[in-house]
Each structure stands twice: as C-alpha cells, then as structure tokens.
C-alpha positions in Angstrom: -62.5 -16.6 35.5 -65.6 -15.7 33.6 -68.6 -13.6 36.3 -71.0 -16.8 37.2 -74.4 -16.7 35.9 -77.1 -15.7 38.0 -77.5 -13.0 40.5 -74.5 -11.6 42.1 -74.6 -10.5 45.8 -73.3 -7.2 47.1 -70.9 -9.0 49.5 -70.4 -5.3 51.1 -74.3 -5.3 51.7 -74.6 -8.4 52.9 -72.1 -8.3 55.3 -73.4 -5.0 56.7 -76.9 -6.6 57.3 -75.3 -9.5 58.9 -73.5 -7.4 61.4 -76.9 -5.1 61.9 -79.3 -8.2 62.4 -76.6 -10.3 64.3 -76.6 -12.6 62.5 -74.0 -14.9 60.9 -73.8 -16.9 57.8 -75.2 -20.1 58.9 -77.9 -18.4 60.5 -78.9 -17.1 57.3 -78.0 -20.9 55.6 -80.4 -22.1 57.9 -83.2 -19.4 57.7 -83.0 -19.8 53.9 -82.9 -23.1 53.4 -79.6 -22.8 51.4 -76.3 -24.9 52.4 -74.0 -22.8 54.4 -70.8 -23.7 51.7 -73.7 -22.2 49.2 -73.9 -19.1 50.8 -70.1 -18.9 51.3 -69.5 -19.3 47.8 -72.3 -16.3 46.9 -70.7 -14.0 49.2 -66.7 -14.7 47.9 -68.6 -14.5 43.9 -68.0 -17.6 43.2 -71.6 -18.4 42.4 -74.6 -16.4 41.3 -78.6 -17.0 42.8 -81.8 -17.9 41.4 -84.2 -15.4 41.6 -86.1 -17.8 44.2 -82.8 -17.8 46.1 -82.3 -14.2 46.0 -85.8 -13.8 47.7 -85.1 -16.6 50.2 -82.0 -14.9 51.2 -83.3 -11.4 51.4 -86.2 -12.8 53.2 -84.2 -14.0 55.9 -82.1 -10.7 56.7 -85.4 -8.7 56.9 -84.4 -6.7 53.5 -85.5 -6.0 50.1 -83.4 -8.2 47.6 -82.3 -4.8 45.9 -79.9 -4.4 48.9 -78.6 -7.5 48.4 -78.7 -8.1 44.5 -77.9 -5.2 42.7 -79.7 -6.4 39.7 -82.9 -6.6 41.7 -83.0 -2.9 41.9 -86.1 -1.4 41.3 -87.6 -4.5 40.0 -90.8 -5.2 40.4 -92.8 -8.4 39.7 -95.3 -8.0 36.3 -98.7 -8.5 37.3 -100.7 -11.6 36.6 -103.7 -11.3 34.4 -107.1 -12.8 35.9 -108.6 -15.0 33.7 
C-alpha cells in the first residue's frame, strides 16, 4: 500500500496528547470539526491531512502542529506582502 498523500500524523504523539489533555478521539472529532472515522483513519495512516486540517487538529489538543505532523516541523507561514 503506497504512504497516502498529505500530512501524516505522529500517531505516538497524538496519542500522548490525548492521554495528557484527557481527551479522546471524538473529543478531538468534535473540537475539530472533522468526522470521528476521519480522525480514526489519520491516526491508524490510512489517510493524510490538509494543511487546514492539520491546524484544526493541532488547534484542538492545545499543541503546535509540529508535534503532531512531523512535516510541519519548523515551518513557518511566509509573510504576506502589503500592498
């Protein structure tokens, strides 16, 4: 089976923050906005994230997405010119 495209969650990571905030992975369906068989898939890598789903994700465990998405380390968003 071929690595899905995407971002790939650090399912180690992201079941360490679940068990530090408490939290389970509906809670973090919910808080995301993201369907709970979605974030099911993500964690077993069936599936990889938009960035926009990386963020929501991260956003909703309380971490920066680097924790989370390997790929996300150290990025930073380029800044936008004012016109």
């Amino acid at each position: 089976m071929a690595r899905p495209k995407g971002l790939h969650l650090n399912a180690a990571a992201f079941n360490g923050v679940l068990a530090l905030r408490l939290m389970s992975r509906s809670d973090v369906a919910e808080a995301s906005k993201q369907k709970l068989s979605f974030i099911s898939d993500l964690a077993a890598g069936r599936y990889g994230a938009s960035p926009h789903t990386a963020k929501a994700i991260s956003d909703a465990l309380m971490v920066d997405p680097g924790v989370l998405f390997p790929e996300l380390v150290g990025f930073t968003a380029p800044d936008r010119a004012v016109a």
